[in-house]
Every structure is written in structure tokens, then in C-alpha cells.
VOGU-3710 file (C-alpha; in Angstrom, 3 decimals, decimal comma):
1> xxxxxxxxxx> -1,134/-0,316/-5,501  1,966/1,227/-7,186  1,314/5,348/-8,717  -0,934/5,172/-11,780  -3,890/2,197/-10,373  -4,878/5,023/-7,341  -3,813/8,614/-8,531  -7,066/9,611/-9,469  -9,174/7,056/-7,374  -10,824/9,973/-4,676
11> xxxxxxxxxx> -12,490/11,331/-8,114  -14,118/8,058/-8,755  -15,129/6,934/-5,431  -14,595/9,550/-2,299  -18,131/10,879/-3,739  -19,815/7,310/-1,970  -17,707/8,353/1,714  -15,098/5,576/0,069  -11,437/6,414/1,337  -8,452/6,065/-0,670
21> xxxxxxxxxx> -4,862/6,316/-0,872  -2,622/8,753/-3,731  0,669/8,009/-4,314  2,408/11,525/-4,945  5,984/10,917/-5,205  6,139/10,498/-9,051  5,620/14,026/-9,859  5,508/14,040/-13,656  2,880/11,782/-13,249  0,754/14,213/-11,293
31> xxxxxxxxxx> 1,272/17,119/-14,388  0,329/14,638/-16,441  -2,788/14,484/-14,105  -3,482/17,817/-13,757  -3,152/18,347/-17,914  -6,238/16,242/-17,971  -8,315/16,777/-14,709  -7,935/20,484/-15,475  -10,358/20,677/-18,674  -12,388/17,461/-16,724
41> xxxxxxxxxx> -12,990/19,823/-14,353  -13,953/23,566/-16,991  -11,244/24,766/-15,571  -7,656/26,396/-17,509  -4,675/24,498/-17,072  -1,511/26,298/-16,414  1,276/24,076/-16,704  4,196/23,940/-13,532  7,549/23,622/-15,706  10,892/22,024/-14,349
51> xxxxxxxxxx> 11,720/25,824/-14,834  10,045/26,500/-11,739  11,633/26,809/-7,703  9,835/23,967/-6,168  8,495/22,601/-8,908  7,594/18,988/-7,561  5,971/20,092/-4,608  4,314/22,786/-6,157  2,673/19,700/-8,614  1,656/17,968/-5,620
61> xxxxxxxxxx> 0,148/20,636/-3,909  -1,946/21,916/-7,026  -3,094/18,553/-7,833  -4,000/17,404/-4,601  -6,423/20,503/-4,360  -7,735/20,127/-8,051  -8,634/16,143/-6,663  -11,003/17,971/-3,442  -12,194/20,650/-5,759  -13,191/17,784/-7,822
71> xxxxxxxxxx> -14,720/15,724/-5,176  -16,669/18,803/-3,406  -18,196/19,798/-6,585  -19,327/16,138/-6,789  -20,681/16,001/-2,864  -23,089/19,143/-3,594  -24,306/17,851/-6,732  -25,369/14,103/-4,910  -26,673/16,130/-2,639  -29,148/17,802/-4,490
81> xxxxxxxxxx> -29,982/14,580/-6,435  -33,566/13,877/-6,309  -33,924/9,744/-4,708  -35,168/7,892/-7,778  -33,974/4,094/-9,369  -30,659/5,375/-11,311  -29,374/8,315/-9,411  -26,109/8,384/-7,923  -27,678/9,694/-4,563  -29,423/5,892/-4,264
91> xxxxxxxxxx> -26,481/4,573/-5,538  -24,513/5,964/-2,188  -27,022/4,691/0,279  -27,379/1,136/-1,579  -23,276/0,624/-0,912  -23,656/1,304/3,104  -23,721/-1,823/4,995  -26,954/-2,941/6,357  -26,862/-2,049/10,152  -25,820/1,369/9,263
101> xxxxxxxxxx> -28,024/3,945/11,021  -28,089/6,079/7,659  -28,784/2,896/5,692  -32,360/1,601/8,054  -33,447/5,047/7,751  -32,879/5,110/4,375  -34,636/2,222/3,479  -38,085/2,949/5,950  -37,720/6,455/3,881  -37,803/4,891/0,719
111> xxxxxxxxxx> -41,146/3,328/1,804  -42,485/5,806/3,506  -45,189/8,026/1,350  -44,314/11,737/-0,073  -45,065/13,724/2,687  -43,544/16,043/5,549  -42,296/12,740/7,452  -40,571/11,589/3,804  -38,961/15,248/3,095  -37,543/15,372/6,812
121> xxxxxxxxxx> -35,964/11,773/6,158  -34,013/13,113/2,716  -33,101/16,564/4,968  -31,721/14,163/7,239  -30,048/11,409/5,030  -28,254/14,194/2,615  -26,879/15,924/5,572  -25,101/12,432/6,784  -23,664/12,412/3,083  -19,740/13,146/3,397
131> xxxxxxxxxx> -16,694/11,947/0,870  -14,481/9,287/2,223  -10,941/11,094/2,754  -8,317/11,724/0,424  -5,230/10,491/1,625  -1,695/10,247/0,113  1,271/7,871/0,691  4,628/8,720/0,604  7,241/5,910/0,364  10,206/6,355/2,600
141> xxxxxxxxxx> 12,974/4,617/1,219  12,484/6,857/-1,819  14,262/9,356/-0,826  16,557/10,714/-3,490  18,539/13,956/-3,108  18,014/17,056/-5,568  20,554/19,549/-6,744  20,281/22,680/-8,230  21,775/24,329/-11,483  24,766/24,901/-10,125
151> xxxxxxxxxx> 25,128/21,448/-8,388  24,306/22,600/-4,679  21,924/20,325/-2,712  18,561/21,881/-2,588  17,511/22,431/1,517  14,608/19,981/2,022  14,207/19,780/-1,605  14,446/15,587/-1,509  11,860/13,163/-3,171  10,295/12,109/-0,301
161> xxxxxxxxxx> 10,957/16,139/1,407  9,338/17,473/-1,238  6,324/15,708/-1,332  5,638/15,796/2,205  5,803/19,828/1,636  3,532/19,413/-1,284  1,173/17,378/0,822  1,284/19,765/3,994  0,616/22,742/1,593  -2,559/21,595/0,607
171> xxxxxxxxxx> -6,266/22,328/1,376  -6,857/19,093/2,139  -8,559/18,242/5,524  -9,376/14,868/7,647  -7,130/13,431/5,471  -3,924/11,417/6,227  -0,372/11,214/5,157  0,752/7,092/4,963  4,533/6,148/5,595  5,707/2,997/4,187
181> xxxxxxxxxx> 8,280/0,712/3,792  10,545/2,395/7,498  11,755/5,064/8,812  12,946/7,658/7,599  14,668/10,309/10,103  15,375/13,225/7,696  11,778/12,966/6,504  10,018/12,819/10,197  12,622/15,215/11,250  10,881/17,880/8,815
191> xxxxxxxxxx> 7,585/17,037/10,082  8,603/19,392/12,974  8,061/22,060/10,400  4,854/21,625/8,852  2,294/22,826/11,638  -0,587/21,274/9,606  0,366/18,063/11,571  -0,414/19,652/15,122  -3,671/19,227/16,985  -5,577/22,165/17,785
201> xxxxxxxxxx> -7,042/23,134/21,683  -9,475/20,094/21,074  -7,307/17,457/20,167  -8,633/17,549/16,474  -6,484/17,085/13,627  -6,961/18,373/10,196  -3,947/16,181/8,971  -2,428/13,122/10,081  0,070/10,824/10,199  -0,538/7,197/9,582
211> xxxxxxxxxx> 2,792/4,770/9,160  2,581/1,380/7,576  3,977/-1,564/9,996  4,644/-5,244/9,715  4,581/-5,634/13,581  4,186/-4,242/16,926  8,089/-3,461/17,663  7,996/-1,633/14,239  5,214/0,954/15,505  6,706/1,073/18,843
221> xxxxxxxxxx> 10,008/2,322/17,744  8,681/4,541/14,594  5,504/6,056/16,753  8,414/6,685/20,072  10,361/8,414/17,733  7,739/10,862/16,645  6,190/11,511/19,900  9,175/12,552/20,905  9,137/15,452/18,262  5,556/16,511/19,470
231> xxxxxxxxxx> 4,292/14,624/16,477  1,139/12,196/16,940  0,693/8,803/15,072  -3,107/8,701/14,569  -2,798/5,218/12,838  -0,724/2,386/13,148  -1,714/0,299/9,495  -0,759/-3,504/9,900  0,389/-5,095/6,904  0,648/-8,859/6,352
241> xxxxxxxxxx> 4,660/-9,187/5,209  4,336/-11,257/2,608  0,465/-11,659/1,800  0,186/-8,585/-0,181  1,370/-6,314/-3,302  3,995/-4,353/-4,502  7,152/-4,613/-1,928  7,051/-6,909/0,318  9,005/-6,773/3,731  8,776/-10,369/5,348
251> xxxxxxxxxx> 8,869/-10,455/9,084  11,351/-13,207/10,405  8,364/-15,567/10,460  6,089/-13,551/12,629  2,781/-14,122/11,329  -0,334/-11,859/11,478  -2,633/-13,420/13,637  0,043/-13,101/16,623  0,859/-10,290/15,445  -2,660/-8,828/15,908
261> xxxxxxxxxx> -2,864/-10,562/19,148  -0,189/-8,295/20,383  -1,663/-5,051/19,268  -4,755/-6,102/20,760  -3,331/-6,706/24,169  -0,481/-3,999/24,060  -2,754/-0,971/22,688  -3,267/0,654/25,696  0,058/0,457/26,996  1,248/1,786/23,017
271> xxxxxxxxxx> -1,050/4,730/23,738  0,004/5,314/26,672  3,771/4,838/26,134  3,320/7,229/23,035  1,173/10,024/25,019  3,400/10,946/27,829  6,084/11,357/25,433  4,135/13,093/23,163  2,405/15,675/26,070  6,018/16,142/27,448
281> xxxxxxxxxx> 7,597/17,505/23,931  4,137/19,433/23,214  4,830/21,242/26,581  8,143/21,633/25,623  7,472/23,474/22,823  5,349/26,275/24,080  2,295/24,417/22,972  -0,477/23,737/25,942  -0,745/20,053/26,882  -3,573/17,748/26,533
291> xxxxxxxxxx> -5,570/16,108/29,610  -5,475/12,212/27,454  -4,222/10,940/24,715  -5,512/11,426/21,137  -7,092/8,374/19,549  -4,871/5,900/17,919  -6,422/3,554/15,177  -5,235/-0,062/14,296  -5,685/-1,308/10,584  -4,538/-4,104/8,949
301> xxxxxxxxxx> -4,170/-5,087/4,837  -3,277/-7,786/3,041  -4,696/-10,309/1,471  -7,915/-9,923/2,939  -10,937/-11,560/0,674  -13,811/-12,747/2,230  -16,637/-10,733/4,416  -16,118/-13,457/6,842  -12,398/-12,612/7,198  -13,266/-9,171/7,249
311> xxxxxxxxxx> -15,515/-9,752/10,540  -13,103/-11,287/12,141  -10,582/-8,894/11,980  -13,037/-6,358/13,292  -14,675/-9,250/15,819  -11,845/-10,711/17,558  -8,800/-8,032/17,308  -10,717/-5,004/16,910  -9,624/-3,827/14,159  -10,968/-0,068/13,132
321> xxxxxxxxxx> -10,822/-0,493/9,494  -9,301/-3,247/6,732  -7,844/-2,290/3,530  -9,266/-3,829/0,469  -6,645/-2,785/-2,035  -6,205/-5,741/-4,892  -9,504/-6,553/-5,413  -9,978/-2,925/-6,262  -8,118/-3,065/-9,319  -10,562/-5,326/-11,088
331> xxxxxxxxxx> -12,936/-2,226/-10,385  -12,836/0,300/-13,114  -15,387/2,399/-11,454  -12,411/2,596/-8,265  -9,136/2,422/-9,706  -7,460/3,159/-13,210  -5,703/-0,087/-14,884  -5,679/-0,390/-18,927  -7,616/-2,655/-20,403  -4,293/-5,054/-21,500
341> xxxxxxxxxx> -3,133/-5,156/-18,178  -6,752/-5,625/-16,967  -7,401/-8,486/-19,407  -4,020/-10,184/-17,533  -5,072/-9,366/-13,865  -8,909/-11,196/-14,825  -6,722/-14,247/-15,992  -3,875/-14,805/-13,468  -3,555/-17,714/-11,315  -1,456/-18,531/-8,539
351> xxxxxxxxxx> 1,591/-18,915/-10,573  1,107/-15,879/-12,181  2,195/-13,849/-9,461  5,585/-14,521/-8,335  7,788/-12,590/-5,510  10,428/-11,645/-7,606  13,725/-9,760/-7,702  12,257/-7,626/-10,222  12,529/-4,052/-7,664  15,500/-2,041/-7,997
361> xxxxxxxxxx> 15,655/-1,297/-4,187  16,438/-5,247/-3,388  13,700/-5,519/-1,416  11,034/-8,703/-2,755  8,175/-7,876/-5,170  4,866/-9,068/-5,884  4,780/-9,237/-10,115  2,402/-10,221/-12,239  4,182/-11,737/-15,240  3,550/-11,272/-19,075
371> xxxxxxxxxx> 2,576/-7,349/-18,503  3,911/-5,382/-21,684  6,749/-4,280/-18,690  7,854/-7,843/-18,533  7,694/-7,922/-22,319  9,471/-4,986/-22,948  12,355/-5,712/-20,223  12,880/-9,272/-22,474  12,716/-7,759/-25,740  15,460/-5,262/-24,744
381> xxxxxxxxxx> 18,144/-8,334/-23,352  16,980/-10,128/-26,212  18,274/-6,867/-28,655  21,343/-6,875/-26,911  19,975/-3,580/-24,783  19,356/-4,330/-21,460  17,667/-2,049/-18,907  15,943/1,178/-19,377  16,293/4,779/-20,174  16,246/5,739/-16,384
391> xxxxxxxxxx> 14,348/8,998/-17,519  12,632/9,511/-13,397  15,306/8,624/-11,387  13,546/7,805/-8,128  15,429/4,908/-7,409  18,284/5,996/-7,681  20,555/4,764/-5,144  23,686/2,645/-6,127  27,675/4,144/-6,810  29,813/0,361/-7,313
401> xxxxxxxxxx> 30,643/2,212/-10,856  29,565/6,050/-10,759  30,014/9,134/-8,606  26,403/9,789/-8,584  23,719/7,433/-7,620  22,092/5,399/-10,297  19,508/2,858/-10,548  20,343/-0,931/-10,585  17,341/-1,152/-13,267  18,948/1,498/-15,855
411> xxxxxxxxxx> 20,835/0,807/-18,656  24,443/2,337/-17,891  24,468/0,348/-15,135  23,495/-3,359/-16,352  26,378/-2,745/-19,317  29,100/-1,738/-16,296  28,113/-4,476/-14,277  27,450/-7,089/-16,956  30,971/-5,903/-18,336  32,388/-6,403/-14,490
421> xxxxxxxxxx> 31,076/-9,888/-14,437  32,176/-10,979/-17,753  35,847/-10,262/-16,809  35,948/-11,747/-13,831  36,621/-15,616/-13,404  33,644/-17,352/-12,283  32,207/-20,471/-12,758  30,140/-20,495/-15,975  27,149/-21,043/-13,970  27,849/-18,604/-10,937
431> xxxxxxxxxx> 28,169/-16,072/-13,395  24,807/-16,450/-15,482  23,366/-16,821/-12,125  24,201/-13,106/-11,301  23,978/-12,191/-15,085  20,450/-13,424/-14,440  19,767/-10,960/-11,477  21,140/-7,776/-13,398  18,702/-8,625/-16,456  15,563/-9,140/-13,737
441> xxxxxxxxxx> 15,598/-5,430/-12,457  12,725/-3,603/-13,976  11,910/-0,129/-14,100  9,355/0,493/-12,050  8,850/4,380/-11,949  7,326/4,125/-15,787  6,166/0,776/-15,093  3,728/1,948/-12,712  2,702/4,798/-13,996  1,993/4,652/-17,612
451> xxxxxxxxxx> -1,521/3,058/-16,770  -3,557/6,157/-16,472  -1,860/7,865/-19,205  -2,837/5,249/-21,285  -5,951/5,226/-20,347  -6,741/8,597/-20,882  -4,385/8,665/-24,032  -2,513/11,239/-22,377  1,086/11,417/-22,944  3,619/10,763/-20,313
461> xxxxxxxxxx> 6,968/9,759/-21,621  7,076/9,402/-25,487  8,103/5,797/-26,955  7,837/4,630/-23,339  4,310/2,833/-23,001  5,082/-0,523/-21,202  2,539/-1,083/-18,044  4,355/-3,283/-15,044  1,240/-4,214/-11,872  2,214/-5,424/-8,794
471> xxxxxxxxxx> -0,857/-7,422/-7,329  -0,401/-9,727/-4,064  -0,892/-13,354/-4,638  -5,072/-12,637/-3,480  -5,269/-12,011/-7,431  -5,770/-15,439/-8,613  -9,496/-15,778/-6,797  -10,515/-12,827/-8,274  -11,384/-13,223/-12,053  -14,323/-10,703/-13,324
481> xxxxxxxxxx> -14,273/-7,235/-13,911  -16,745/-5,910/-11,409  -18,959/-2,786/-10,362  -18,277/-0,892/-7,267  -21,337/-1,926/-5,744  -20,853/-5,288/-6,956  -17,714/-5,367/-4,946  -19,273/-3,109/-1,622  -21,537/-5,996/-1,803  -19,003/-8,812/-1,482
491> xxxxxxxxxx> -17,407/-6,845/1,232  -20,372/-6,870/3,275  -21,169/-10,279/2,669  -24,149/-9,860/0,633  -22,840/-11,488/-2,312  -19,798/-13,346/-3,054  -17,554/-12,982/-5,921  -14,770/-15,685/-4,796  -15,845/-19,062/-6,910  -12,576/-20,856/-6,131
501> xxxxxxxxxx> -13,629/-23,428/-3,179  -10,096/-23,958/-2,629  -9,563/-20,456/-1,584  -7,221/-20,921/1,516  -8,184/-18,840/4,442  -5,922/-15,205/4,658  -3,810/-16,570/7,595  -3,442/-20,113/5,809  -2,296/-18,683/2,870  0,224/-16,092/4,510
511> xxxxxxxxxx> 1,574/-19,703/6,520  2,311/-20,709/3,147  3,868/-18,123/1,751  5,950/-17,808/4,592  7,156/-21,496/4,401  7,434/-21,199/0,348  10,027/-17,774/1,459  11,640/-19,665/4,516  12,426/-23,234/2,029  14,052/-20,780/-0,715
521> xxxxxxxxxx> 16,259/-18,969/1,356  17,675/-21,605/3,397  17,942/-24,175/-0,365  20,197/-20,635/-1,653  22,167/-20,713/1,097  22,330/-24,400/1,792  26,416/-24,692/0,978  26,903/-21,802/4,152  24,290/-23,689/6,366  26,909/-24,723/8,426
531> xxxxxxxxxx> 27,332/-20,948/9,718  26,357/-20,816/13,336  24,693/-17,361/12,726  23,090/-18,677/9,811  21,603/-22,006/11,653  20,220/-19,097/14,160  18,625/-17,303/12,197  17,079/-20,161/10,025  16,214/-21,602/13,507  14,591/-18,902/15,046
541> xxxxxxxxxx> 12,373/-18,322/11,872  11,397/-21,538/11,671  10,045/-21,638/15,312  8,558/-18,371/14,669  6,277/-20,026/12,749  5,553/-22,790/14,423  4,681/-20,821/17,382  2,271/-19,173/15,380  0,697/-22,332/14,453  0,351/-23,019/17,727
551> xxxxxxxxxx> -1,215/-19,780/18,422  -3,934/-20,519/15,188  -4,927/-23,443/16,604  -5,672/-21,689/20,232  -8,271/-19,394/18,026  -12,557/-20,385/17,856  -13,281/-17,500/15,559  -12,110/-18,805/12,213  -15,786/-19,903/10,926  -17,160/-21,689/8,274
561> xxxxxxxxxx> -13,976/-22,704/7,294  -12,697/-24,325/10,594  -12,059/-27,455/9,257  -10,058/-26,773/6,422  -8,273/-24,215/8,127  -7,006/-26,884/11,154  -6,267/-29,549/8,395  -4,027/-26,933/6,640  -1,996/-25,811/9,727  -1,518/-29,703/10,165
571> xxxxxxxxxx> -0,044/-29,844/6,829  2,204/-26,548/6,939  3,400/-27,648/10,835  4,760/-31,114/8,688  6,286/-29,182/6,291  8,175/-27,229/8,317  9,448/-29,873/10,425  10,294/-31,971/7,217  12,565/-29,030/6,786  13,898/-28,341/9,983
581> xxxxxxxxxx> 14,931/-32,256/9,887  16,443/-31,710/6,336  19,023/-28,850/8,102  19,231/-30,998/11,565  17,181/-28,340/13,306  15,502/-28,946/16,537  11,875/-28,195/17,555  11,905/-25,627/21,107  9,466/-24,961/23,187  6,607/-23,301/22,560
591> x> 7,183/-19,342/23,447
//
């Protein structure tokens, strides 16, 4: 969802038991934050200066506690709210699905004449009233190292270090810390230090850990490692490689139904796995054992848009919970998007959104074009200025020309490396090519964060206002600015806000991005195809996913849809082989 769209979404919606996710590694961001939630709040706000030893996690830690200060105040006021048409206490009971024990009783009380029956119902109702959690996400591969003023490396003092510290620190509870984008072993190395992360005698936890996957091997591997450290992954969240925002890290043509499948038939033997390595290193430790495993929760996101799809995530794989993150940002009552950028997200279409090279760290990007970051990024090659000011420094990461690390996106280094490829000989063409790919990096630590300070006209960086929004492709079938209950309500299948027919189902349209990604990598490196590596690879993806065709058509629990859905697979499964014949590839066996 990038920083900005979520950093203050737990004040607007943890109130209605509505979970939500806080980005907390842009820290200048977060004082930004707290200089406004500080006076929202009638409380003083005392600034935390560079000047200050810990500075960043310091911001993190303050801020995370102003957010539940915030959101308790908010709890005890619903909960004195008196139930009458307009009151925010309604409003929180309306949003609950309908088989929800709290909801039925709410409704018979709302029917039920003032009496000593009626005031026992409220008694009973505002005691089940509890805010969703407030949980942050920390992504790994940002990771940069700090120094002091003297130039010496600051002990745990990195980006991704640092925030973890801030997080731990806090007075947060039941809330969870997300990993994304890998592992990272000198960040889940200092988990070993933060005791906040530990269960106590009864197996509860008042943090934990939840780490982003795009398969089963990837949780195996990250949740083995951890367990060995006496450190328990309470959630494993599944997230469809290529059907979703922001960075996207595409499986080699894995897809997410089989995917599911084998979470679904492996999570015992996961748990299990995880548990007696887990028990062994508690033990190990000093700390006293536990007689069975904690629970482990499987979630999935990405591109998820229908209630129907919803079910059957829940239905057939068992899913805990599903993420609903894009069609959040057309929710001003949820997440914080100016209204420019909001006007753009209402119009887009399918080829509005394009996975781009636009990301600094290399890895593939969701984009929505025309944002006033796009704009800006043009206006600046067209000057004769490429690249930006580089003013955050979170990306940080490449030395071809410099001692230090910069970013690919900044300024100093699109003039050394346009200069490098000027002087070299290369084709005309080869050359604007890679020209090209210097000039698409975009900043993305402003990018995504000027949106709230916009918003609330607060400043963040001065002269620096341009908005960049990473949406998945799920964007184009949502076009209105709706209310949070308007969009509860499509959730839970009492309304439904998708008016686009046409709307391929989630696993169709992750099949097709998949091909789209497949036919543009092997067409760029069509003159190599010849590579017997290369063939291999291409090969193996491209039974991948016809295996996982295969496995779609196995499935009865696709719904309404069923015959659309089998006609599409029919038309991606002659695609691909179109393509396989193009590159002389033959069709296997069906794993």
C-alpha cells in the first residue's frame, strides 16, 4: 500500500475491530505524523530531532503509541455511545457480517423494547466491542546501514534494525510485526533480542511475527530459520506474485490456487516441522517448553474482489483471513490518498497500471501512470535533470561509480551512468534502450509518502510535492469513491460495487498476468534462447503453468462464474502452447 495510503489508517478504522497494516520504515514521515496527530489528539508535541541517539526508532516508538492512545480513547467513547440511527456505536455493529453472534443479537436487541432484557443486550454487545489490531510492516530488503558523526557504523542502528527496535519498544499489544519482500538474517537475527516476541507460560503472545510469502518453500525455509532461534511465526501471509501492488516478486509460474492447495495439505506437517524446532531452542534457552504448538494462521492477498472469491478462499483452503488492500484506497474513511491521485485511481483502466521498471531495487512494480510522480520524473529528463534529490536515502544500495551506496533513482547517479553509456560504443538503439531504463527509476521514498502530508497540508519535504501510488492491476474494476460500510458491505456480499461484467475471476486474471510476464521475458531474451539454461528455465515456467491449469480445472468451487472461468483457462492453456511452439518447447507430463 506503499507509506503515506496506511500510516494513519488504525485512527480511522481499528475503532470498527478493522485491522490494518503501518508502514514505519520512512521515519520522517512518522514526525511528520506525530506534528499533526499530536494537537489531533489535545496533546503537546515535542519534536524528536536528527540531534537525538536513536532518533528513528525513537519516532517509531512514540508514534506507534500516540496511534493506540488514539484508538483507545476512541473504543471508550463508542462504548458509551447511546444506540440511536447516526451514532458510530450502530455504525460498528451494521459493518459485522450477518452470521456474527454479536451481529443476531444485535439486531433482536434493536427490536426488542426498553427494558431490563434491552439494557442487558447493550451490557453485553459493548463489552464484545474491541479495535481491530494495529500492526506494522517492515520491508526487508530495506535495509540500509547508518553511521555516526564520526563515520563508525551504528550497532543495530540499520533501517530495517531500527524500526524493528522502534516497533518492539512500543505499548502496542495483539498486534503483529509483517516481513516482506525475504529474508533478512541480520534483521531476524536481532529478533533474539527483543523479548516482546516470546510467548508467555500460556502460549499467548502480545507481539508477533507474521512474514509475507509467495509460496510454501518460502515459509518453510523463512519460518525453519526462526524456530530455530526460539522465535514463533504466528502467520504465514500468502501473496499472489504478480496479482497485486507495489513490488511484485513473480513465482517461476507457480500459481495461487496450487499454491494454496499445498498449504492446505502441508499445514500440519509446517506446524509440526516448525514446533519441534521451535520447543527444542526454547528449552535451550532456559525458557520452559510448551506441551503443542502455538497456532499458526494462513492468509492470502492479492487481487481479491468479489465476496464470492472471498468465500472460497475461506471455503475450500481454509483460509483464516484475506487481505483487502486496493480497494481500500478508494475509501477515504480507511486510508489517506489526495484527492489528485484519488481522481486518477477512480479513472484507471487496465492499461493504466503497468508492471514497470519504475523501483529502484530492480525488482517489478505495479504503477499507476500519469500521477504528478510520473509527471514530475518526465518534466525533470525533459529539463535536462534527470532523477531526484535523493533527500531519504532508503534505497540506497548501488557502488558501479561511488564508495558509498547510492540510489539508482537519484540524480548523481543517472548523470554518471548516462555519462558511462554515452562514451561507450553501442549500437544507437542498444544504448537508448538502457538510456531508457536509467530515466524510468523513480523515487519512491517521497513518492509514497507525500500523500498524507498533502492531505493534511502538512509539510514534509519543501518543493518536493509529487504523489507516485502503486495499485495492483484489481484497480481498473473499481471506479467510485466509496464509504467504509459501503465497502464492508461488498465484502460480505451484501452489495456489489464491481459493474464491469468482464471482471475475470482472481485466479484467471493472475493466469494472465503470468503469461503477459512469461511472453515478455522470453521476446527480451529471444536472441540468447538458444542457451540450454535459458530453454530450462523458460521450459519449466511454462509447464508450471500449465500444471496449474490443470489443477483449476480439477476444482468445483469456482461458482457463478464456472463457465467463464473454464472457457478462459481454455484460452490461456492455447496461448501458452502457441508460445511454447514459437521457442520449439515441448509439453511434459502433467506433475
Amino acid at each position: 500500500m506503499g507509506l503515506a495510503f496506511t500510516i494513519d489508517s488504525p485512527v480511522k478504522v481499528a475503532r470498527f475491530g478493522i485491522a490494518s497494516v503501518v508502514s514505519i520504515i520512512e521515519d520522517r514521515l512518522i514526525e511528520t505524523m506525530r506534528s499533526y496527530y499530536y494537537p489531533f489528539a489535545n496533546l503537546p508535541f515535542v519534536p524528536i530531532t536528527t540531534k537525538e541517539k536513536d532518533y528513528r526508532s525513537k519516532r517509531i516508538t512514540d508514534y506507534l503509541n500516540l496511534l493506540n492512545h488514539i484508538v483507545n480513547t476512541q473504543i471508550q467513547k463508542l462504548k458509551n455511545e447511546v444506540f440511536e440511527a447516526g451514532s458510530e456505536i450502530i455504525k460498528y455493529f451494521e459493518m459485522l457480517p450477518d452470521d456474527n453472534k454479536a451481529k443476531q443479537l444485535y439486531r433482536r436487541m434493536m427490536h426488542t423494547e426498553n427494558g431490563p432484557e434491552k439494557k442487558g443486550m447493550e451490557d453485553w454487545l459493548r463489552n464484545q466491542i474491541i479495535p481491530g489490531s494495529i500492526d506494522v510492516n517492515i520491508m526487508t530488503k530495506l535495509d540500509k546501514n547508518n553511521f555516526d558523526k564520526v563515520g563508525a557504523l551504528v550497532e543495530d542502528g540499520s533501517d530495517a534494525v531500527s524500526a524493528l527496535r522502534g516497533y518492539a519498544d512500543s505499548d502496542l499489544s495483539n498486534s503483529s510485526v509483517v516481513f516482506s519482500a525475504g529474508m533478512n538474517p541480520r534483521l531476524y537475527n536481532f529478533l533474539e533480542k527483543c523479548s516482546q516476541f516470546d510467548a508467555d507460560d500460556n502460549g499467548c503472545f502480545r507481539k508477533k511475527i507474521i512474514i509475507k510469502v509467495s509460496d510454501y518453500r518460502s515459509a518453510l525455509i523463512q519460518g525453519k530459520y526462526l524456530a530455530k532461534k526460539g522465535i514463533w511465526v504466528s502467520e504465514f501471509r500468502i501473496e499472489s506474485g504478480l496479482n497485486c501492488g507495489g513490488h511484485a516478486f513473480a513465482t517461476d509460474g507457480y500459481l495461487l490456487g496450487p499454491i494454496l492447495e499445498e498449504f492446505k495439505v502441508k499445514k500440519e506437517e509446517l506446524t509440526a516441522t516448525l514446533f519441534g524446532l521451535y520447543n527444542t531452542a526454547v528449552q535451550l534457552k532456559g525458557r520452559k517448553g510448551f506441551a503443542r504448538p502455538h497456532p499458526i494462521t494462513i492468509s492470502v492477498q492479492g487481487g481479491i474482489g468479489t465476496a464470492e472469491e472471498d468465500a472460497m478462499l475461506h471455503e475450500y483452503y481454509g483460509i483464516t483471513s484475506t487481505g483487502w488492500g486496493m480497494p481500500f484506497l478508494l475509501v477515504p474513511e480507511a486510508t489517506t490518498v489526495d484527492e489528485a491521485t484519488l481522481a486518477l485511481l477512480c479513472k484507471a483502466k487496465k492499461e493504466d497500471v503497468e508492471l514497470s521498471n519504475h523501483s529502484p531495487l530492480g525488482v517489478p512494480f505495479h504503477y499507476l501512470k500519469a500521477t504528478s510522480g510520473a509527471l514530475e520524473r518526465l518534466e525533470r529528463i525533459q529539463k535536462g535533470n534527470p532523477g531526484s534529490p535523493c533527500t531519504e536515502k532508503h534505497l540506497v544500495s548501488d557502488t558501479e561509480f561511488t564508495k558509498e551506496p547510492i540510489c539508482t533513482a537519484s540524480a548523481k547517479y543517472q548523470k554518471l551512468k548516462i555519462a558511462q553509456l554515452q562514451s561507450l560504443q553501442l549500437p544507437e538503439e542498444d544504448r537508448q534502450e538502457q538510456i531508457k531504463r536509467v530515466l524510468d527509476k523513480e523515487c519512491l521514498c517521497i513518492g509514497l509518502s507525500n500523500a498524507a502530508p498533502m492531505q493534511y497540508k502538512t509539510p514534509f519535504l519543501k518543493h518536493l510535492t509529487a504523489v507516485t501510488i502503486c495499485p495492483g492491476p484489481n484497480v481498473a474494476y473499481f471506479s467510485d469513491v466509496v464509504s467504509l460500510q459501503t465497502m464492508t458491505a461488498h465484502i460480505y456480499g451484501k452489495i456489489n460495487i464491481v459493474k464491469d461484467p468482464a471482471r475475470p475471476h482472481m485466479f484467471i486474471a493472475e493466469l494472465n498476468l503470468y503469461i503477459h510476464y512469461l511472453q515478455s521475458r522470453m521476446e527480451a531474451d529471444a536472441a540468447h534462447m538458444q542457451n540450454p539454461k535459458l530453454r530450462k528455465y523458460y521450459h519449466a515456467f511454462s509447464q508450471n503453468l500449465l500444471n496449474g491449469i490443470s489443477y483449476y480445472r480439477s476444482m468445483a468451487c469456482i461458482g457463478s462464474g464456472e463457465p467463464f472461468f473454464r472457457q478462459a483457462l481454455q484460452t490461456a492453456e492455447e496461448t501458452l502452447k502457441d508460445l511454447n511452439a514459437r521457442y520449439a518447447f515441448r509439453e511434459t507430463a502433467v506433475a
